[in-house]
C-alpha positions in Angstrom: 0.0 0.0 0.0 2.9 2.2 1.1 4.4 1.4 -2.1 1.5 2.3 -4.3 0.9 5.8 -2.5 4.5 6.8 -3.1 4.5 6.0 -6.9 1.2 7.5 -7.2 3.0 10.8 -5.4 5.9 10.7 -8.1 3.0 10.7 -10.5 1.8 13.4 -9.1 4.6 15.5 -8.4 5.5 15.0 -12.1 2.5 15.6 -13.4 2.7 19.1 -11.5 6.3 19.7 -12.5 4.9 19.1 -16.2 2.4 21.7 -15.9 4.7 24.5 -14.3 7.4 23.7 -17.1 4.1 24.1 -19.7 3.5 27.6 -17.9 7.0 28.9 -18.2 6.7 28.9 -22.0 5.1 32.3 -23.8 1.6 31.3 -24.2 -0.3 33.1 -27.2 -4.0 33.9 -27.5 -6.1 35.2 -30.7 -2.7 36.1 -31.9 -1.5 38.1 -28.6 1.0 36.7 -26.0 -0.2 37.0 -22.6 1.0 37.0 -19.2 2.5 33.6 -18.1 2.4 34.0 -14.0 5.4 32.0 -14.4 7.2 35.3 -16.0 4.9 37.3 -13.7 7.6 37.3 -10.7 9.8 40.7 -10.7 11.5 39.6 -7.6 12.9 36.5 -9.2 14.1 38.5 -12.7 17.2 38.2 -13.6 18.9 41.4 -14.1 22.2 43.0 -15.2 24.4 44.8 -17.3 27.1 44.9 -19.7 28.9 46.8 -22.6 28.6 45.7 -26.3 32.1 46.6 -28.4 31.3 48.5 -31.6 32.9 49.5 -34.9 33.4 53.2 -34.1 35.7 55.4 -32.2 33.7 58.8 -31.5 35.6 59.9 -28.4 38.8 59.9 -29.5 41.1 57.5 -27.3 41.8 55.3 -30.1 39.6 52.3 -29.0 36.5 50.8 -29.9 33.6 52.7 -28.4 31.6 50.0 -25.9 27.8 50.8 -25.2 26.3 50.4 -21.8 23.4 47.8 -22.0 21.3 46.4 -19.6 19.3 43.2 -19.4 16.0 42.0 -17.4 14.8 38.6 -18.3 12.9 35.5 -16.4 14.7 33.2 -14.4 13.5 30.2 -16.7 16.0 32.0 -19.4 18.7 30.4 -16.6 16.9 27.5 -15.2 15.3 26.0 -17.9 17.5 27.3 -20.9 14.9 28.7 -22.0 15.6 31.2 -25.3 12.9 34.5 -25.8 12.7 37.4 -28.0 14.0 40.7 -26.9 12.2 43.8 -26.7 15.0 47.0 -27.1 14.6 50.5 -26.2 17.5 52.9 -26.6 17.7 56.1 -25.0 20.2 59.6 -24.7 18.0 60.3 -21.4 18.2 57.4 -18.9 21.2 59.1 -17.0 20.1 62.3 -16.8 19.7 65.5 -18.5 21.0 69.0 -18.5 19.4 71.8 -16.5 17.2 74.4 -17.5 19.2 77.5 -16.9 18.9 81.0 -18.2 20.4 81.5 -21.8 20.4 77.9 -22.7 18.4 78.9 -25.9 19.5 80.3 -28.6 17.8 84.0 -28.6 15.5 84.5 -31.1 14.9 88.3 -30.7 17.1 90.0 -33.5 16.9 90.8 -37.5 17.0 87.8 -40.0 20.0 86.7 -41.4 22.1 87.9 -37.7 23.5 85.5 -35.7 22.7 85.6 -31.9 25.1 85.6 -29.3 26.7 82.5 -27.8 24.1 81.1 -26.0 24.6 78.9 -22.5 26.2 75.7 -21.9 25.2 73.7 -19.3 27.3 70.7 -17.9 24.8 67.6 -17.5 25.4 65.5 -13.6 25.1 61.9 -14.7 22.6 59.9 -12.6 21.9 56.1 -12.1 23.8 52.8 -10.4 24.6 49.6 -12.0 22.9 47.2 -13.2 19.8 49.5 -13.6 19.7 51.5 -16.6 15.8 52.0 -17.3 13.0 50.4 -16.0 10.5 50.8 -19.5 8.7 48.6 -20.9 9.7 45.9 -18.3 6.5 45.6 -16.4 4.6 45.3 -20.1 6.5 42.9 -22.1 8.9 40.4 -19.3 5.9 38.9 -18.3 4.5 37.9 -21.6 7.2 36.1 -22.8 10.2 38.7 -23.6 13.6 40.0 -22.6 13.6 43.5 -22.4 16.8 45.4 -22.9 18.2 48.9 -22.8 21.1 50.7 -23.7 22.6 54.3 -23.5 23.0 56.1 -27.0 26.6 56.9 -27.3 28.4 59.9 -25.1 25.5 59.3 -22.4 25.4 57.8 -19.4 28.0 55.2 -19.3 28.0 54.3 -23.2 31.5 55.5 -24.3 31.7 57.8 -27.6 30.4 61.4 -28.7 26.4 62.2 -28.7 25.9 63.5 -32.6 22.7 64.2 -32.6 21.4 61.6 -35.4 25.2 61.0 -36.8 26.3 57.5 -37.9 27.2 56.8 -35.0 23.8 56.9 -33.2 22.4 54.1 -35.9 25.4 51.8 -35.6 25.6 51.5 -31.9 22.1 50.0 -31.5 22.9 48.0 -34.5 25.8 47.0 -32.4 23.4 45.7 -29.2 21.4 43.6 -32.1 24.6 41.9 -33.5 25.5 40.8 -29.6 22.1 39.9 -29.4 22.5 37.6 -32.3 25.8 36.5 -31.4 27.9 38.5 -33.6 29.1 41.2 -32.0 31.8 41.3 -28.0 30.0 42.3 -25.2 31.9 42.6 -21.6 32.0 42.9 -18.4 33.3 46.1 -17.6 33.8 49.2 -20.1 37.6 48.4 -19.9 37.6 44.5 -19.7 38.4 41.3 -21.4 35.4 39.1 -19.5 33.2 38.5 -22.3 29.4 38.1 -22.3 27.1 35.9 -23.9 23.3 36.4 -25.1 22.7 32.3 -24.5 18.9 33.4 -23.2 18.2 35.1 -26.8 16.0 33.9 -29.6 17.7 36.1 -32.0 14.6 38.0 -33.2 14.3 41.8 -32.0 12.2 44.3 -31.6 12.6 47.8 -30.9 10.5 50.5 -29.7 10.2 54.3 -27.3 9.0 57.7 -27.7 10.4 61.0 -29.4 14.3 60.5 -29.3 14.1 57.3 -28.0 11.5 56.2 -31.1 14.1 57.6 -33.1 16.6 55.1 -32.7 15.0 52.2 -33.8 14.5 53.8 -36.9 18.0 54.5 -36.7 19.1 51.1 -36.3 16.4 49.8 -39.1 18.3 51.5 -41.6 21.3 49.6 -41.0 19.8 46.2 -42.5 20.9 44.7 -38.8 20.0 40.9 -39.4 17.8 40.3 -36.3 15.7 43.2 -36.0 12.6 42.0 -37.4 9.7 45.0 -35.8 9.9 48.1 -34.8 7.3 50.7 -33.4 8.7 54.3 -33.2 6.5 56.5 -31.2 6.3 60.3 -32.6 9.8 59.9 -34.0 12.2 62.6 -34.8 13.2 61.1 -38.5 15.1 64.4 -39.7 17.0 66.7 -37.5 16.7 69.4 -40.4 12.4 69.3 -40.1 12.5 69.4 -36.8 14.5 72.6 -36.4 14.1 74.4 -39.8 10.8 74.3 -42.2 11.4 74.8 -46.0 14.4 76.8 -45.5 12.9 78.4 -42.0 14.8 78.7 -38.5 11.5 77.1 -37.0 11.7 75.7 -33.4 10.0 72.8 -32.0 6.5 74.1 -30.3 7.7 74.8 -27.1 11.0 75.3 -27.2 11.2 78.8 -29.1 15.7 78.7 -29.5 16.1 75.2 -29.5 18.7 74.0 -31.8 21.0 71.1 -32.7 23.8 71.9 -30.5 21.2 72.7 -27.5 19.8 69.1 -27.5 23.7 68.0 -27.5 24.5 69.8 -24.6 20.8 68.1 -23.2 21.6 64.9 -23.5 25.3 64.4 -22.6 25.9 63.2 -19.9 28.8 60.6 -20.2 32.4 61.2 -21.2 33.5 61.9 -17.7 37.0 59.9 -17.8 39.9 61.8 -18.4 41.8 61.0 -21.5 44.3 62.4 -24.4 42.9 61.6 -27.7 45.1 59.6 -29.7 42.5 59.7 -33.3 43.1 62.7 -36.0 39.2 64.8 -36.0 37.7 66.9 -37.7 39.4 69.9 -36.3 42.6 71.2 -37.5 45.4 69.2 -35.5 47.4 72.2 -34.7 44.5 74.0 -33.4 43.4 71.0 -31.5 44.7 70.8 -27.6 46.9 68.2 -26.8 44.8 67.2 -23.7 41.3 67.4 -22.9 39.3 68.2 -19.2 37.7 64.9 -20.4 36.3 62.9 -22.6 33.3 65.0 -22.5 35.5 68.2 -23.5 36.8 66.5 -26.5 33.4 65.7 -27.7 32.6 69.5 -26.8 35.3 70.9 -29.2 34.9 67.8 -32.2 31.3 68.2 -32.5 29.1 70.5 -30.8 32.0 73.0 -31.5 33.1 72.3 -34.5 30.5 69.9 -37.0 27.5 71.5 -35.6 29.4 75.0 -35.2 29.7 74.8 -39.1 27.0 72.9 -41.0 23.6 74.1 -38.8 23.2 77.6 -40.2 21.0 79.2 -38.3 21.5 82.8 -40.6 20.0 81.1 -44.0 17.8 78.0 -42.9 19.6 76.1 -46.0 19.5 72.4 -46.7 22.8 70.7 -46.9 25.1 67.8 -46.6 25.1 68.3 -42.4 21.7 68.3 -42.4 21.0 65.6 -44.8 23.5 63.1 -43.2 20.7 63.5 -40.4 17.6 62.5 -42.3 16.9 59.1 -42.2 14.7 59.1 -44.7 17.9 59.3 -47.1 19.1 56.2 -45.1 16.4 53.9 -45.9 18.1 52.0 -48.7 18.9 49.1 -46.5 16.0 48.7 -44.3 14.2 45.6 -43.6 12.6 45.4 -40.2 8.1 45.5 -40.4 7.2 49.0 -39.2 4.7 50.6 -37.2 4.6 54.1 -37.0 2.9 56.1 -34.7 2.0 60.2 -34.3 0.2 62.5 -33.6 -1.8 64.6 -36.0 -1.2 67.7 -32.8 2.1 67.5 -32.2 3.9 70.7 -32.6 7.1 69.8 -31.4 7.7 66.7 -33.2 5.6 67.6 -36.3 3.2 64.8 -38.0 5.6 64.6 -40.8 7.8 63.0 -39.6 6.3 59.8 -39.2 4.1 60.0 -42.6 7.3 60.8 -44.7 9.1 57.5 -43.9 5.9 55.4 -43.4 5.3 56.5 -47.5 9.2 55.8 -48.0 8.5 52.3 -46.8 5.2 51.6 -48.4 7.0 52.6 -51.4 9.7 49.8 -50.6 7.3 46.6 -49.9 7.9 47.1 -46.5 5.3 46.0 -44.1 4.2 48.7 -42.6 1.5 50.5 -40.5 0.4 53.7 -39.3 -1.0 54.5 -36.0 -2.1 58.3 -35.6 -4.1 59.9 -32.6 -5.3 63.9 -32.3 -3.7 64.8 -29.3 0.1 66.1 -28.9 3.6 64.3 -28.1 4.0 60.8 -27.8 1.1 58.4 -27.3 1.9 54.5 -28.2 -0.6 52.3 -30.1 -3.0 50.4 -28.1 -1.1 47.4 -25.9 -3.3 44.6 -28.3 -2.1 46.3 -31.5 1.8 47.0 -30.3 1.2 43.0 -28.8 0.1 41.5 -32.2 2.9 43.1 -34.2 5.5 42.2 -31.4 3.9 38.2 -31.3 3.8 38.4 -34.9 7.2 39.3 -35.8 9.0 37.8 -32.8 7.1 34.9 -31.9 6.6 34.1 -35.3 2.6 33.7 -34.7 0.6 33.5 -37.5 -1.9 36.4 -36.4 -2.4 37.8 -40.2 -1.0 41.4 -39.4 0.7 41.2 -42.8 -2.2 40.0 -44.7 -4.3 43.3 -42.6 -6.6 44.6 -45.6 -6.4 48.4 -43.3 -2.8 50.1 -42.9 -4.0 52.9 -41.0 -5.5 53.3 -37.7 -7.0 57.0 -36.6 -8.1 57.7 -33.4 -11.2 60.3 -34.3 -12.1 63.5 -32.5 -13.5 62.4 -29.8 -12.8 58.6 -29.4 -10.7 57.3 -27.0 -6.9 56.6 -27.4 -7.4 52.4 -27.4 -10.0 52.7 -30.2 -8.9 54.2 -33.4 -11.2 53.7 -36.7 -9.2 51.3 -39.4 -8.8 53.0 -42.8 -7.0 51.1 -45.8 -4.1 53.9 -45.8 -3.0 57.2 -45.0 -4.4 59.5 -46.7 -7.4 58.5 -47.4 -8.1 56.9 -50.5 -10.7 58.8 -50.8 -9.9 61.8 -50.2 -8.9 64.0 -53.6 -7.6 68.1 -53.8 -10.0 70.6 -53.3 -8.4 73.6 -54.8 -9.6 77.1 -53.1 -8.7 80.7 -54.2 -8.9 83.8 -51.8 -10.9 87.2 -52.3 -10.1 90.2 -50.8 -11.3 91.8 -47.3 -7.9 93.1 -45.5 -8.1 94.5 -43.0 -11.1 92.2 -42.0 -11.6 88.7 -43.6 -11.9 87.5 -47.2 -13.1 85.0 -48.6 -11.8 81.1 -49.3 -13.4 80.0 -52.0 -13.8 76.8 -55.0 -14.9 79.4 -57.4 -12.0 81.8 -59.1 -12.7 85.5 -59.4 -9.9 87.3 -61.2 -9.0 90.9 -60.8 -9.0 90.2 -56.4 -5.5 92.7 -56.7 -3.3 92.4 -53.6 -3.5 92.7 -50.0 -0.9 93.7 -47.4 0.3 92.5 -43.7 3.0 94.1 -42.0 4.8 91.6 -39.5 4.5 91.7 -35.7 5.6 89.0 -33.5 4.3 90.4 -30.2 0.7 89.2 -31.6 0.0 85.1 -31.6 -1.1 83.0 -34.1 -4.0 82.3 -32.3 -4.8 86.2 -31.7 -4.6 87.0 -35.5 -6.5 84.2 -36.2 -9.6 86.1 -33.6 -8.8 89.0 -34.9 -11.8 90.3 -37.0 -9.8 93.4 -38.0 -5.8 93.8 -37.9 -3.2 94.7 -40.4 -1.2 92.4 -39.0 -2.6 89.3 -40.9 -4.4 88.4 -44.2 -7.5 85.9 -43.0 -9.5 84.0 -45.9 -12.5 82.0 -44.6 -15.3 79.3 -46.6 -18.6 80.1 -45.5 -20.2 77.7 -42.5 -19.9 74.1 -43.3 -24.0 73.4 -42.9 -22.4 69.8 -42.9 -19.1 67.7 -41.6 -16.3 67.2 -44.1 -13.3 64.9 -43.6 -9.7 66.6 -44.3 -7.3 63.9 -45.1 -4.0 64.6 -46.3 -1.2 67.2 -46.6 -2.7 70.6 -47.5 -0.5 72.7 -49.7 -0.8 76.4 -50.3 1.1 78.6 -53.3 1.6 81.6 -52.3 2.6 84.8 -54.7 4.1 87.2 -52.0 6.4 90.5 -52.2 8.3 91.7 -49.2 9.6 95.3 -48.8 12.8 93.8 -46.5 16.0 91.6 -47.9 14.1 88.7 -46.0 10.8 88.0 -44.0 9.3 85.2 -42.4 6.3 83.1 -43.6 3.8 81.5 -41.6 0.8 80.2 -42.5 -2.1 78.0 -40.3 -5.1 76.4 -41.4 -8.0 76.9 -38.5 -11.6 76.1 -37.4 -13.7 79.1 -37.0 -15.2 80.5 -34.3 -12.3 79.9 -32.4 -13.5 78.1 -29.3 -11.7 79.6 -26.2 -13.0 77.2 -23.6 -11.0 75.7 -21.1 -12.3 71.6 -22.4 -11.5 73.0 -26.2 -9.7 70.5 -27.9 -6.6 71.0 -29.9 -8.8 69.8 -33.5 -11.7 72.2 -32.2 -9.5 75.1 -33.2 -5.9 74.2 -35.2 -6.6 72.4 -38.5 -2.7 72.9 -39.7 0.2 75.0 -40.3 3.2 75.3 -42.0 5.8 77.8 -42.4 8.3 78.8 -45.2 11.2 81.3 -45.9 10.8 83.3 -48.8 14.4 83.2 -49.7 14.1 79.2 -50.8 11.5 80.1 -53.4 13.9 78.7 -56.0 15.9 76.0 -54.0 15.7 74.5 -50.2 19.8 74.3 -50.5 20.7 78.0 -52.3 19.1 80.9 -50.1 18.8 84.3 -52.2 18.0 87.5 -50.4 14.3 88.9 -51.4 14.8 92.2 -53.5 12.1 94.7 -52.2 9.0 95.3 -54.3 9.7 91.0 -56.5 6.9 89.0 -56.2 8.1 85.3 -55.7 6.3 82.1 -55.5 6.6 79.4 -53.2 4.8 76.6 -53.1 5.0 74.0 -49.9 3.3 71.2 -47.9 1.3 72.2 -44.8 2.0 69.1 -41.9 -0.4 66.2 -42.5 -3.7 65.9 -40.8 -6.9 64.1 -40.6 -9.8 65.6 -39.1 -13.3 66.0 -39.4 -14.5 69.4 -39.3 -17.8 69.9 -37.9 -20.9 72.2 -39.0 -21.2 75.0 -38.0 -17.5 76.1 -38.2 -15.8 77.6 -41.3 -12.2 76.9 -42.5 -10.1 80.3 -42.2 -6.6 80.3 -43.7 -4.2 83.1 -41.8 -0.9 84.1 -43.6 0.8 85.7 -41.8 4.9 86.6 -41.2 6.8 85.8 -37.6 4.8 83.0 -36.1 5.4 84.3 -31.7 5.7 80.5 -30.8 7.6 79.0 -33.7 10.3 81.7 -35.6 12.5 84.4 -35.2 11.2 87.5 -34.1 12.9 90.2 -35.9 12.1 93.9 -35.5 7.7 94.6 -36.6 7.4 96.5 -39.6 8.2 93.9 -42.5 5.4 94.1 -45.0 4.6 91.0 -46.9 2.0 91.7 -49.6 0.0 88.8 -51.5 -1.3 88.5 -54.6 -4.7 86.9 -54.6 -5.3 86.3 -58.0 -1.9 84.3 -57.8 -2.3 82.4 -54.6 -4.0 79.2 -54.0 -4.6 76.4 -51.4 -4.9 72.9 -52.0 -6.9 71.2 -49.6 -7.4 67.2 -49.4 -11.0 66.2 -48.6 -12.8 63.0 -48.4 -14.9 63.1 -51.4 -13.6 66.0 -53.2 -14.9 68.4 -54.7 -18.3 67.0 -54.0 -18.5 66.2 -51.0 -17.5 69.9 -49.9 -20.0 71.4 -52.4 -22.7 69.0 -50.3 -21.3 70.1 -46.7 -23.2 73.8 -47.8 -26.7 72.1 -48.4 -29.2 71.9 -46.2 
């Protein structure tokens, strides 16, 4: 009897053992992984940190750079040999960030085409311990079934090399983390050791994803070709360092950071480099110029590139396009790129404008890539839901056969008033639907005129004369100032659907070597209320320097009294405009939130008869004719 009971406890206690092994596998359901409790045990994680050798030497001390990484996986990944799929995010910011202290802007209050004084440079204090570098995404992804991974861009936190700000550099360091992933690439110990690391616990298969800088760099890394990266989702990503701080040959800063520049978010982000060193690699600065010892590593970076690349190629006197700039624009980068992509933006975010993400999710589309898009209305950031980010990650890493690829809709829209998680599925971006509505403008300056399908000739020219004291938002209340030409539709008696990138062609004269151009697209009456949403008011803007009329690389100063004629993208948008409102366009010159704000009195005058807006709506022409029908 004694016998019997104990083989029927082996029998039990294998059967048991059977099912915990079962539970300490990713477990997948309608296509999503869920959480295994097995994985669901923080205090049993395994978690540490290491440094991944790359192919580059940015600071200077004649060795390959190593990037700090760290690593938080389940214990079964030790245990049980068990192999998962790594979620990556990268990041300039985990160890801290410079302070905000007076004059760390550039100043934007003088005459266009001066150069401001030197602005401040503050000294970032480097934060964090060992083993931790991050804890994102850990809580979200661990327990489903992943390793989740981070590692310091280069010249941060304990990464070795110089921050550049979108250089090479910044693409082939994650690249780097991916190849030690996969096995092909040293990782140590220590930032100066020989003890080497192994990724034993990976599956090979990677995906990356953050927000703003840090959904930059997977795009970054994408456009290496890195074997192993298979997904990424890039959350409002900066994808051109020239769009995000000039527009169409513009000095144009992010919305809310009126003097940001290149070399500002440098000196924001770096917080490594604090080993003292002597460089021992020729730069880019003339060797008998160059000090024969640095502070630090930190100083050298200081002189090689804040001081000296981005000294000479960000030209903030003529806005121009050129080879600095385009060496950070990814979307020239693409060529290689392999990894499944979905993007995600949103349609309100004035700092890191919607274009960004549209002009490399068309790149792709235009590739074969598979590829997504995922915008909401609001502002900054904002990820896809968890279910959709889940899919793509089980998809692509888990190899699950959820049909994401075979998805008939590539575009998901969160609408006006929806909610975040539940965005309307459309077959693309822009609508396929949607066709140019072209509109012409008739006079009324001072007051409003009028924005209309139907062309009247003879309109002659109106005349705004610059200000930056006044708003966007005040001109575009404004029912009389000479400060701004406003062209409005009647009221829409029904909805219409904007979907697209609006363009305007604008025939202007300036009576000044160089002027400003803003323009915004807006829902009228403004509504002031404290629960106004962004889409109740801002439909789009754009802005544009006069001087590029003829070329985005070759600036040439206005002459006083020459009409010239630009014509340029407004940022993408879809919206639904309500009745009851009416469409206003507002030209105007020094936008108080976005430009430079030389001295008032510029006068930009606009010829009616030669300027137009094209304006992408659901249905065309048609549909807006019906919106005025009872």
């Amino acid at each position: 009897m004694l016998k019997n009971n104990y083989i029927l406890l082996l029998f039990l206690l294998s059967f048991i053992f059977k099912i915990n092994a079962q539970e300490a596998k990713p477990l997948i359901v309608d296509g999503e992984a869920q959480i295994v409790e097995a994985f669901n045990v923080p205090e049993k994680w395994i978690r540490h940190d290491l440094f991944v050798e790359t192919t580059f030497d940015t600071d200077g001390d004649g060795k390959l750079d190593r990037v700090h990484m760290d690593v938080t996986r389940p214990i079964q990944t030790d245990t049980e040999n068990l192999k998962l799929p790594v979620v990556y995010e990268s990041s300039p910011y985990y160890a801290g960030v410079a302070p905000d202290v007076e004059g760390v802007f550039w100043d934007v209050n003088h005459e266009l085409g001066d150069m401001a004084e030197e602005r401040v440079h503050p000294d970032v204090t480097r934060l964090g311990e060992r083993p931790i570098i991050s804890n994102s995404q850990i809580e979200q992804w661990v327990p489903r079934g992943y390793i989740v991974v981070h590692s310091s861009s280069p010249g941060t936190g304990l990464s070795q090399g110089s921050p550049t700000v979108g250089g090479d550099n910044e693409s082939l360091a994650p690249k780097a983390v991916i190849d030690w992933l996969c096995g092909r690439a040293k990782g140590y110990t220590e930032p100066y050791g020989n003890e080497e690391v192994k990724a034993f616990w990976s599956t090979g298969k990677v995906g990356m994803t953050g927000t703003s800088y840090n959904g930059t760099i997977p795009l970054a890394a994408a456009t290496t070709g890195v074997e192993g990266l298979e997904v990424i989702i890039p959350v409002a990503p900066n994808t051109s360092y020239y769009h995000y701080y000039r527009s169409n040959g513009l000095v144009r800063s992010p919305g809310g950071y009126l003097g940001e520049d290149i070399d500002v978010l440098y000196d924001y982000i770096h917080s490594g480099g604090e080993e003292s060193f002597v460089p021992k690699t020729k730069g880019k600065i003339n060797d008998a110029n160059m000090p024969k010892a640095f502070k630090n590593k930190r100083a050298y970076s200081d002189a090689m590139v804040r001081d000296s690349e981005m000294k000479n190629g960000m030209d903030r006197i003529t806005g121009d396009y050129n080879d600095f700039w385009a060496g950070r624009d990814y979307l020239n980068d693409m060529a290689p790129m392999k990894a499944a992509m979905l993007m995600s933006h949103g349609f309100n975010d004035w700092n890191v404008m919607p274009e960004h993400s549209y002009r490399i999710y068309k790149k792709a589309k235009e590739m074969g890539l598979e590829t997504g898009i995922y915008y909401h209305q609001y502002g900054h950031g904002g990820p896809p839901p968890v279910s959709m980010m889940n899919k793509w990650f089980s998809h692509y890493l888990h190899g699950v056969d959820n049909g994401i690829e075979n998805e008939p809709n590539k575009a998901w829209i969160v609408r006006e008033d929806d909610k975040m998680e539940a965005p309307t599925a459309y077959k693309d971006y822009p609508n396929p639907d949607a066709k140019n509505v072209s509109f012409h403008l008739t006079s009324g300056a001072p007051k409003a005129g009028g924005l209309t399908t139907v062309k009247s000739s003879k309109q002659g020219i109106e005349t705004l004369v610059d200000n930056y004291s006044f708003s966007g938002e005040a001109l575009a209340r404004a029912e009389i100032t000479n400060h701004r030409l406003l062209y409005v539709t009647p009221t829409l008696k029904k909805d219409i659907h904007v979907s697209g990138l609006a363009q305007i062609t604008v025939k202007l004269a300036s009576n000044k070597p160089a002027a400003n151009l803003s323009v915004w697209l807006v829902s009228l009456p403004w509504n002031d209320s404290r629960r106004a949403k962004t889409t109740d008011n801002i439909i789009t803007r754009g802005w544009a320097d006069p001087q590029n009329s003829k070329s985005l690389t070759q600036s040439e100063p206005l002459k006083p009294g020459k009409f010239y004629t630009l014509t340029f993208d407004l940022q993408p948008d879809d919206q639904v405009i309500k009745a009851g409102q009416q469409i206003g366009l507002v030209i105007f010159s020094s936008d108080k939130e976005y430009t430079l704000h030389p001295n008032p009195g510029t006068e930009l005058t606009i010829d009616l008869d030669a300027t137009t807006l094209n304006l992408p709506i659901v249905g065309g022409s048609e549909a807006f004719d019906e919106a005025f029908k009872n």
